[in-house]
Steps between C-alpha positions, in 0.01 A plus 500: 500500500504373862864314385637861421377690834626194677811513321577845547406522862730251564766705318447745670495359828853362472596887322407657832651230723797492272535874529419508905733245549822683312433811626555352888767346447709744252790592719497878632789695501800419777471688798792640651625288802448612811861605703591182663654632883689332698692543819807314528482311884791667599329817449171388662726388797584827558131680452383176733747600777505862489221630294196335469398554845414877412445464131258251439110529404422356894737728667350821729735760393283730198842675431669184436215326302475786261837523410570107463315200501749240441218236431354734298800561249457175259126691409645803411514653171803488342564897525391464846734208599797675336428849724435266838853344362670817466354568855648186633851599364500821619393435836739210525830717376437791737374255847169677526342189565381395785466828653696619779270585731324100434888339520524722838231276663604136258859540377491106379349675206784658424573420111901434481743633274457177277143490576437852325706475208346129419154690462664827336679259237194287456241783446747688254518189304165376543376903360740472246377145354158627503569804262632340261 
């Protein structure tokens, strides 16, 4: 009799180990990937140069903060990132960026002509990509 209780608790050890073991390792479904984001360096250049002095997470300016946080934009959500890259466009096509009143007292912020449309073109594209 001893054999058989032996026997079976032994079976029934390697049941339960069998059964903890495949039940770890049994592949979940695939999450969906996360948005990869990217800004080109030509871009970043520009928000370097002429931007991320107000619009950064360090920077004093509330106003500025809470409308963009260029350091900020690779967390966003992807309907987030896509309004904040509609933003960028629109800012960019109609020059309300930096504001007058700042480029009155630091004009080398001034974005140019080329400047503008690079980050108009880019955040149209980069919105685009990222509803599909």
């Amino acid at each position: 009799m001893n054999k058989r209780i032996l026997t079976f608790t032994i079976i029934a050890g390697l049941f339960i180990s069998l059964t903890a073991f495949v039940s770890k390792n049994t592949q979940r479904p695939l999450e969906k990937p996360k948005t990869v984001f990217t800004i080109p360096e030509d871009v970043n250049t520009i928000f370097q140069n002429k931007c991320f002095d107000c619009h950064n997470v360090n920077a004093d300016g509330e106003k500025s903060k809470k409308k963009l946080l260029i350091d900020k934009l690779p967390t966003l959500s992807k309907a987030k990132l896509i309004g904040k890259l509609d933003a960028i466009s629109e800012v960019a096509d109609e020059k309300e960026m930096p504001p007058e009143k700042f480029l009155a007292k630091y004009p080398e912020y001034t974005l140019t002509d080329d400047e503008a449309k690079r980050l108009s073109e880019w955040a149209t594209a980069a919105s685009d990509k990222m509803m599909k």
